[in-house]
DRENDO-1510 file (C-alpha; in Angstrom, 1 decimal, always signed):
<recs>
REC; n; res; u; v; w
REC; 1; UNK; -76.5; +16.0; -34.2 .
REC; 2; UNK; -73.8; +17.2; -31.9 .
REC; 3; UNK; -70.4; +15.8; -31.6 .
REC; 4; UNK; -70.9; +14.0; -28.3 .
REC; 5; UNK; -74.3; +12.7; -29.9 .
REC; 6; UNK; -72.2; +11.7; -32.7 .
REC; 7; UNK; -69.7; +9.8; -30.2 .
REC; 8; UNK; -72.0; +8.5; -28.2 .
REC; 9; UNK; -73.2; +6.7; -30.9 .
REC; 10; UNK; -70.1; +5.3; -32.3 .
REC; 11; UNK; -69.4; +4.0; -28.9 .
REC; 12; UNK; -72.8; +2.7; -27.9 .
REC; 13; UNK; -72.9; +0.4; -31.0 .
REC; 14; UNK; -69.1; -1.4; -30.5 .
REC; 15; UNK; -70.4; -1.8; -26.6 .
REC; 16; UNK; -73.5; -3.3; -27.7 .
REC; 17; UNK; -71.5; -5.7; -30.2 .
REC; 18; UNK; -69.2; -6.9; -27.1 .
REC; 19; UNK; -72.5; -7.7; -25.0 .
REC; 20; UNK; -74.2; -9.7; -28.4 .
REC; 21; UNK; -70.5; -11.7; -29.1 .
REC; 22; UNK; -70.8; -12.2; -25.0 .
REC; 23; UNK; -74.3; -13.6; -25.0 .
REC; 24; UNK; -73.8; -15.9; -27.4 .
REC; 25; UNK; -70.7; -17.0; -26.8 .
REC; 26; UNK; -71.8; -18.0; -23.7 .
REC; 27; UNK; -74.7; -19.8; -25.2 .
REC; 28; UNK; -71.8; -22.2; -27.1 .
REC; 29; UNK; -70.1; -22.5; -24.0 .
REC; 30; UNK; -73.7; -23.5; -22.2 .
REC; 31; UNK; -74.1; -25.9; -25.3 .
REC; 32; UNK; -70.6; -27.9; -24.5 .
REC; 33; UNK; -71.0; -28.2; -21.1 .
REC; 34; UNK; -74.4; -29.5; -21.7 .
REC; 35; UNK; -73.3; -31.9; -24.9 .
REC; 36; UNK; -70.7; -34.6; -24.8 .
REC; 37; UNK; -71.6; -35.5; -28.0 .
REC; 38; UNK; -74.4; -35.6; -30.3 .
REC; 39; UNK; -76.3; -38.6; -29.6 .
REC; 40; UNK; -79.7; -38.3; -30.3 .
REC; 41; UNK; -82.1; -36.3; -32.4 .
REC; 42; UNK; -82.6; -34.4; -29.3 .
REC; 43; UNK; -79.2; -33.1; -29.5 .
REC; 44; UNK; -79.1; -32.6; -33.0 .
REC; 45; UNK; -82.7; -30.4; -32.5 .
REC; 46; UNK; -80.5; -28.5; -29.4 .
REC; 47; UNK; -77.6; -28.4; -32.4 .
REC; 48; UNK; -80.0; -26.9; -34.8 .
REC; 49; UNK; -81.7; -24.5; -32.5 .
REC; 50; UNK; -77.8; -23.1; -31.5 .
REC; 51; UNK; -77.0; -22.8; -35.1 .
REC; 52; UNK; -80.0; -20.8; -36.2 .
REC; 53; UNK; -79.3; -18.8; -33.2 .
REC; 54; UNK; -75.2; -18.0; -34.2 .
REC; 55; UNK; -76.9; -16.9; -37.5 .
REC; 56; UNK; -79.0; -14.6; -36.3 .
REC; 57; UNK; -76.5; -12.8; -34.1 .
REC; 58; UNK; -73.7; -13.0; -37.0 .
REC; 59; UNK; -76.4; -10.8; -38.8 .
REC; 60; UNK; -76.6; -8.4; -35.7 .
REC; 61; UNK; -73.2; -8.0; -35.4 .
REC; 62; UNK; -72.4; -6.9; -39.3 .
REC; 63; UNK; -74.9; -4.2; -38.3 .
REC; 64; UNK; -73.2; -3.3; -35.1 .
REC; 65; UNK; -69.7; -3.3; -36.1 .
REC; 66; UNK; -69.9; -1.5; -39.8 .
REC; 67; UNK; -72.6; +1.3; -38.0 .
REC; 68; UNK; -70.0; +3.5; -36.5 .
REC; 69; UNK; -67.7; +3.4; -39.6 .
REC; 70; UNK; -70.9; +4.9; -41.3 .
REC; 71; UNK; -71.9; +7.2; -38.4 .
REC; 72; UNK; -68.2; +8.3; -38.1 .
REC; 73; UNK; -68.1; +9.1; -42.1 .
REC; 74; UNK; -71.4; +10.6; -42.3 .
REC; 75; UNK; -70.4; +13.1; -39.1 .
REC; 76; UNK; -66.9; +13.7; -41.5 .
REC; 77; UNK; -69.0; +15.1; -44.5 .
REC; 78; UNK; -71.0; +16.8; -42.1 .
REC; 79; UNK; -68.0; +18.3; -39.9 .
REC; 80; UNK; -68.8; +17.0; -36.7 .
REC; 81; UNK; -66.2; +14.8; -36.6 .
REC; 82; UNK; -62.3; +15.2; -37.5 .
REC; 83; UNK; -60.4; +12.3; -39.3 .
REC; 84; UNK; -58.8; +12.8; -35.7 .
REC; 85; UNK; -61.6; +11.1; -34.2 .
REC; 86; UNK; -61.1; +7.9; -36.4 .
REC; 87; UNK; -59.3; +6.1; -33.5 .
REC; 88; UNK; -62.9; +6.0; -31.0 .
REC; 89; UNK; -64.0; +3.6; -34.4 .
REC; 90; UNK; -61.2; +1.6; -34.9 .
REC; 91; UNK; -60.0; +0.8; -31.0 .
REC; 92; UNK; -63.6; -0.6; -30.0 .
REC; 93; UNK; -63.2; -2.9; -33.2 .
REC; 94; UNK; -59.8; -4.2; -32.3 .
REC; 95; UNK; -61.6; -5.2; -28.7 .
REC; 96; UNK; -64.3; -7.2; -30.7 .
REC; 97; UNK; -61.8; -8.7; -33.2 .
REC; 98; UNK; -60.1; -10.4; -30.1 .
REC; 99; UNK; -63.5; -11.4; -28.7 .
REC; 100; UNK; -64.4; -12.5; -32.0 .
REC; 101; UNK; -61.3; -14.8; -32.3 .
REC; 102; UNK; -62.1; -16.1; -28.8 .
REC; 103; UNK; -65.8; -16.8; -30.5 .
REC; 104; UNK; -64.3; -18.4; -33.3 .
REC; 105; UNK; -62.7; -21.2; -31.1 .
REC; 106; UNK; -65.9; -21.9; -29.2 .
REC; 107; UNK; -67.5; -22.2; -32.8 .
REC; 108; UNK; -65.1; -24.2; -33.8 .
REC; 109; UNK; -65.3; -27.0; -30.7 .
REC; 110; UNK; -69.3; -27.1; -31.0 .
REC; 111; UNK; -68.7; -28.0; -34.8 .
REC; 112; UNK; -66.2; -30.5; -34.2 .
REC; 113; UNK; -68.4; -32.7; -31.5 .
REC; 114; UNK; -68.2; -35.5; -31.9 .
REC; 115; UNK; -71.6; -37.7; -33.0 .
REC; 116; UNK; -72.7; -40.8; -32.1 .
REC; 117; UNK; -74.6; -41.8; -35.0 .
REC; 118; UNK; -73.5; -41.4; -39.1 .
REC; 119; UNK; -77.5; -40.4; -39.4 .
REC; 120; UNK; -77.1; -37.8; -36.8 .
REC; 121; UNK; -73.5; -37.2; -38.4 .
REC; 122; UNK; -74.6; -36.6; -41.8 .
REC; 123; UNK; -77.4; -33.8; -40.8 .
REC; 124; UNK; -74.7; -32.0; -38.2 .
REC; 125; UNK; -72.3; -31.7; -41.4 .
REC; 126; UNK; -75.2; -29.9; -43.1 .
REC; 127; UNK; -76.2; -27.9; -40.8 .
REC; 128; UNK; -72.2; -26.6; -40.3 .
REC; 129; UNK; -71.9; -26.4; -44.0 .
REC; 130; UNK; -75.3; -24.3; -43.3 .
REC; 131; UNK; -73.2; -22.6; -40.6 .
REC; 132; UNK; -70.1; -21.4; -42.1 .
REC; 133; UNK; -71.3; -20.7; -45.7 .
REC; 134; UNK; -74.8; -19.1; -45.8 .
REC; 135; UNK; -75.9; -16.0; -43.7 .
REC; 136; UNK; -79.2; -17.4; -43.6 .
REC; 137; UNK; -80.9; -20.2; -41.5 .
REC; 138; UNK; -83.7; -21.3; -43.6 .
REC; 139; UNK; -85.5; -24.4; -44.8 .
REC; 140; UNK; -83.7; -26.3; -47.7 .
REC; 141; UNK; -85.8; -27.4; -50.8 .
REC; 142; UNK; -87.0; -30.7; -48.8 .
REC; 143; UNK; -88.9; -28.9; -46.4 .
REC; 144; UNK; -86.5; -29.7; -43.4 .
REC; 145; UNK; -84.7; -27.6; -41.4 .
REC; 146; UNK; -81.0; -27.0; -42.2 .
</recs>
């Protein structure tokens, strides 16, 4: 590959990590707007459905935002890059660490709604526990969905 291959790449992915953090981002701010509250099993389903979606993008962007540190080394050991060229990895990832943070606060309102039902209440904590501490959305040993 040639140098501008090389950097094309390197950019392409960080750009492509600011459009997925975008995307769903908006989808927690669609899912405010549209919830008050939890207040039904309809909400909670609309909860769940947002939740498994978060995961899936989380998973995206581990990929997107460790690629160009591995493209970037790999083009090193090759000599197609220079450790000069470390700063087109690292300044793209300080733009999606403050988009991130931005994320984060979104995240952190849609897990904090408030729910009209302990029921309800109850399965919403699980499915943030689900949320924060496991990078996959699968079913749990009951055969529901968490």
């Amino acid at each position: 590959m040639t140098r501008d291959q090389v950097l094309f790449f390197i950019l392409a992915l960080p750009a492509a990590a600011l459009l997925n953090a975008g995307w769903h981002g908006l989808a927690l701010h669609r899912f405010l707007v549209g919830h008050i509250a939890i207040a039904s099993s309809r909400d909670l389903d609309d909860f769940r459905n947002l939740v498994r979606s978060q995961m899936r993008a989380a998973l995206v962007q581990i990929f997107l935002l460790v690629g160009p540190y591995i493209l970037f080394f790999l083009a090193l050991y090759l000599r197609v890059l220079t450790s000069a060229d470390l700063a087109l990895v690292i300044l793209p990832g300080v733009l999606i660490g403050v988009a991130g943070a931005a994320m984060k606060k979104l995240e952190s309102r849609v897990q904090q709604l408030p729910v009209a039902d302990p029921l309800l209440e109850k399965q919403r904590d699980a499915l943030v526990r689900r949320w924060t501490r496991s990078p996959f959305f699968r079913e749990d040993e009951s055969g529901t969905r968490s």
